[in-house]
Rosetta silent file (secondary structure, phi, psi, omega in degrees, C-alpha in Angstrom):
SEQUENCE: XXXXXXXXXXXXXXXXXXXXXXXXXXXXXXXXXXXXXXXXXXXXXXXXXXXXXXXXXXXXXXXXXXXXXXXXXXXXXXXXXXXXXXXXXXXXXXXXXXXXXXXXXXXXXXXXX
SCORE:     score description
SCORE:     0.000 S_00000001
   1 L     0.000  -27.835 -167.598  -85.269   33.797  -29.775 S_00000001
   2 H   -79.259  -33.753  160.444  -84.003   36.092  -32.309 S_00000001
   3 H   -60.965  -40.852  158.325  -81.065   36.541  -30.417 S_00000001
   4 H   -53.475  -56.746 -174.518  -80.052   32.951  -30.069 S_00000001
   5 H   -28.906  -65.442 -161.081  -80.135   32.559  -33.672 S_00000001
   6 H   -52.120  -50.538 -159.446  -77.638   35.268  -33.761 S_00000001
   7 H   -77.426   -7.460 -165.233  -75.142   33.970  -31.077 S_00000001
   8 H   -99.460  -20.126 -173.907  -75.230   30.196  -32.721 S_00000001
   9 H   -71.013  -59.108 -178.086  -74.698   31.973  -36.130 S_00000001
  10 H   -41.029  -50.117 -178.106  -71.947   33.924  -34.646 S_00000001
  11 H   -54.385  -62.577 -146.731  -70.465   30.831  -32.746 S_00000001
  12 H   -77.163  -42.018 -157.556  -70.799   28.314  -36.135 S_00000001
  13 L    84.775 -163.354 -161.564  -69.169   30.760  -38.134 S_00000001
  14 L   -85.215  171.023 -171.582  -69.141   31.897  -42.070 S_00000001
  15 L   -95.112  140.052  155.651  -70.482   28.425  -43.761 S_00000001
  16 L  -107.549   83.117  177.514  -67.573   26.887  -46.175 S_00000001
  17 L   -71.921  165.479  176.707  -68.714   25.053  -49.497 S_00000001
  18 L   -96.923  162.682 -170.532  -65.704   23.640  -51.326 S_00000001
  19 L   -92.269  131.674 -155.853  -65.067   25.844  -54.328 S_00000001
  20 L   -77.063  -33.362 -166.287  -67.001   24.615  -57.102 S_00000001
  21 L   -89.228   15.099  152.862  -63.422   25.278  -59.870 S_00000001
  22 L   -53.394  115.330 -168.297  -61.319   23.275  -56.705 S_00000001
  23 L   -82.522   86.522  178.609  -59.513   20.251  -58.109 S_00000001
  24 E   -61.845   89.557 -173.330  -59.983   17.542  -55.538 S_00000001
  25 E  -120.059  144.775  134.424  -57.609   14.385  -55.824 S_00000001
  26 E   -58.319  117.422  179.024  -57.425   11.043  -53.853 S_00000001
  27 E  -170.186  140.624  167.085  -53.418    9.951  -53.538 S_00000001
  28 E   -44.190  153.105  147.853  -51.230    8.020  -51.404 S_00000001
  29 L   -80.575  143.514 -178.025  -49.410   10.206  -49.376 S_00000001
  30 L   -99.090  172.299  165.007  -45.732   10.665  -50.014 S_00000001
  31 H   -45.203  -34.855 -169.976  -42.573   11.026  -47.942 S_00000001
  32 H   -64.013  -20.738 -179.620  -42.887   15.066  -49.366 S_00000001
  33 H   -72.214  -13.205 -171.412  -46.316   14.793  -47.489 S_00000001
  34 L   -48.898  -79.594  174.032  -44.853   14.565  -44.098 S_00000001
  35 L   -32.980  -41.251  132.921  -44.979   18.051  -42.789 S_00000001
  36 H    -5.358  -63.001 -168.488  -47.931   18.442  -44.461 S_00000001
  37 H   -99.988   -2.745  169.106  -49.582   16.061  -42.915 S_00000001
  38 H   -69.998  -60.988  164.460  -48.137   17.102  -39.186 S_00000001
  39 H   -30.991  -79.144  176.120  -49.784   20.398  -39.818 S_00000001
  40 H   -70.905   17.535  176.370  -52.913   19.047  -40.521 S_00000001
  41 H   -92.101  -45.663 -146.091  -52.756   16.611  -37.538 S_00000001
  42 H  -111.078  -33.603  145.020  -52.361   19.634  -35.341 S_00000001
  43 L   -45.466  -59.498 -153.237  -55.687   21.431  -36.673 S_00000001
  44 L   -91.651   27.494  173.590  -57.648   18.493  -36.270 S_00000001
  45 L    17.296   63.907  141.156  -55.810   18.386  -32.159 S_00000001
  46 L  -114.301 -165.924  153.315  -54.452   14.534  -33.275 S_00000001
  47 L   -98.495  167.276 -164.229  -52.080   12.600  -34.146 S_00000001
  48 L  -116.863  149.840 -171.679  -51.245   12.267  -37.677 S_00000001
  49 L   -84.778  170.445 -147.949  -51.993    9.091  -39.115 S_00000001
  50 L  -142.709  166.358 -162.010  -49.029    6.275  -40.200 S_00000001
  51 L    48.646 -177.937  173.882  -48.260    3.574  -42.723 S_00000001
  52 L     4.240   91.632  160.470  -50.113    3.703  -45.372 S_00000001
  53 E  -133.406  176.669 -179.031  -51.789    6.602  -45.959 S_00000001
  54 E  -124.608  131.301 -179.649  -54.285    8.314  -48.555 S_00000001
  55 E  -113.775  144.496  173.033  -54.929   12.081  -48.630 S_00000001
  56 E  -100.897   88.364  177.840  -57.578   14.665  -50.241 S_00000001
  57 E   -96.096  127.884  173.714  -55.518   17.393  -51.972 S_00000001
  58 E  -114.440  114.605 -156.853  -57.335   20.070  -53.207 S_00000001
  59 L    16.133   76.765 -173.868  -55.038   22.096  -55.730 S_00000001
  60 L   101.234  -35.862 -161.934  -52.382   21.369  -53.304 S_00000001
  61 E  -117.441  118.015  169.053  -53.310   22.183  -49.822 S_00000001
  62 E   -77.068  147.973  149.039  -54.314   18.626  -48.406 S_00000001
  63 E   -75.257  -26.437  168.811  -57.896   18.645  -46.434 S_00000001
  64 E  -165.305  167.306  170.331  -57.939   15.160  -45.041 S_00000001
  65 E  -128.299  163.656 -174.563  -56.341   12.293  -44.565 S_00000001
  66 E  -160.306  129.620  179.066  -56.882    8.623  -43.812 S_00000001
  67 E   -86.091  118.341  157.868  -54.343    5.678  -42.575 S_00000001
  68 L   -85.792   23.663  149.522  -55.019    2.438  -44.219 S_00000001
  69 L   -78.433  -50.653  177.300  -53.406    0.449  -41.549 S_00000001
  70 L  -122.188    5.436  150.961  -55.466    1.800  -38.849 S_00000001
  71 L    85.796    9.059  173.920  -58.236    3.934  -40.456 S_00000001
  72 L   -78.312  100.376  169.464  -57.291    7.169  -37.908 S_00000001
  73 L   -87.999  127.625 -178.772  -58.673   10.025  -40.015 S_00000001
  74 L  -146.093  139.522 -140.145  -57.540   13.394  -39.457 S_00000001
  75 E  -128.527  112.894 -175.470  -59.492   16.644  -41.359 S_00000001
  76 L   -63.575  102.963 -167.425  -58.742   20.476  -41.386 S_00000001
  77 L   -57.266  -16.246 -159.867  -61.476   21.687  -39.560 S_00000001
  78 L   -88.835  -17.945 -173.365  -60.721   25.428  -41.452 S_00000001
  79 L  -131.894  178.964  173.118  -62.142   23.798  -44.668 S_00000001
  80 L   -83.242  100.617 -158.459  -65.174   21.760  -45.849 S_00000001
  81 L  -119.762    2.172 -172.377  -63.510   18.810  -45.169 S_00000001
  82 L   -88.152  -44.056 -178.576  -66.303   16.050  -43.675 S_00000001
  83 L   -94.527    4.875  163.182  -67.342   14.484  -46.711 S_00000001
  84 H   -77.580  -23.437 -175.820  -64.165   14.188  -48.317 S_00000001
  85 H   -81.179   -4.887 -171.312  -62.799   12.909  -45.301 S_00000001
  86 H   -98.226  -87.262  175.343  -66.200   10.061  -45.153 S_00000001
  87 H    13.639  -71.267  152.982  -65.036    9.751  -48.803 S_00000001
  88 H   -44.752  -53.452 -170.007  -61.457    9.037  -47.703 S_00000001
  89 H   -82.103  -29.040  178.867  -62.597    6.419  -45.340 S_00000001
  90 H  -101.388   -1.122  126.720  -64.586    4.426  -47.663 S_00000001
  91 H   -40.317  -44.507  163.565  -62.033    4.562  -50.105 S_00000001
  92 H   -75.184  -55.519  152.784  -59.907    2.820  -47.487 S_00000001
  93 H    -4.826  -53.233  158.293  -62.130    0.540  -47.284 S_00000001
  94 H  -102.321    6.441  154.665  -62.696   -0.802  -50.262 S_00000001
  95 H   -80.698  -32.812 -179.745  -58.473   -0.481  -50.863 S_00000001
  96 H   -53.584  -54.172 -170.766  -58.322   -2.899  -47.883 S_00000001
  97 H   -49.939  -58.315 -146.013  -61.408   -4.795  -49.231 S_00000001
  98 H   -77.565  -48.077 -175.570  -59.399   -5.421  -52.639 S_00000001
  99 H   -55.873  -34.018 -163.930  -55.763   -6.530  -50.655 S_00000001
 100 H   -70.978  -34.718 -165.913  -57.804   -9.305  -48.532 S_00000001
 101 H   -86.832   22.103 -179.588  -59.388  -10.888  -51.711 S_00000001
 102 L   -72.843  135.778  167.975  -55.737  -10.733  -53.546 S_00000001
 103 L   -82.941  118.653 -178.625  -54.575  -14.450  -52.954 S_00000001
 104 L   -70.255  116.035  117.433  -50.945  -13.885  -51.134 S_00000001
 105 L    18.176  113.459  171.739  -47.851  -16.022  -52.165 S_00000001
 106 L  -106.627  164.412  158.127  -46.455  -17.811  -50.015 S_00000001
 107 L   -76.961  152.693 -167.385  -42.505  -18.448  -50.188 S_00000001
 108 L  -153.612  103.281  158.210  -41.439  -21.777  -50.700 S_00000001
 109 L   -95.537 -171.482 -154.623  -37.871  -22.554  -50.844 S_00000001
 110 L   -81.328  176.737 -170.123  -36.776  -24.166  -53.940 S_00000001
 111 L   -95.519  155.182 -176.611  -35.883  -27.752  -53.938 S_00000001
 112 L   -90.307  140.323 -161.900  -32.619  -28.851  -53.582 S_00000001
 113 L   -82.736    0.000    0.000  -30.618  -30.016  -56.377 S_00000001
């Protein structure tokens, strides 16, 4: 049994806490984010998500990502990256939440003189 342990330990790998003096930010992603975010599409074996999106940078290096068009989350599996990436999604969530109650505009054109 003791043996098992060992090969699931082995298998699982070293354990990753995020680093307690890591600076953690929620931000759109930018055009400068592209590559960036290709990379970490390609850890996470996805596609990287489009339109809109919001990212977890931690001093720099993003960890996850999340599309607010279509909510396709993609996470660097190399770091502890699940609950910022849960994080991420219900942030999009309640960014969504807040455009639907916005009352749109409609265009009107003006009357004619």
């Amino acid at each position: 049994m003791q043996s098992l342990k060992n090969t699931l330990k082995k298998l699982a790998g070293p354990v990753q806490l995020t680093p307690v003096d890591a600076r953690v930010t929620f931000r759109y992603a930018g055009p400068a984010d592209a590559d960036a975010l290709t990379v970490l599409a390609q850890l996470d074996s996805s596609r990287a998500p489009s339109g809109d999106v919001i990212v977890a940078d931690a001093d720099g290096e993003l960890w996850a990502a999340v599309s607010l068009d279509d909510g396709h989350a993609v996470a660097n599996p190399f770091r502890p990256s699940g609950e910022l990436t849960w994080s991420l999604m219900e942030r999009a969530r309640g960014i969504n939440r807040e455009l639907r109650a916005k009352p749109h505009r409609t265009w009107r054109p003006s009357p004619a003189v």
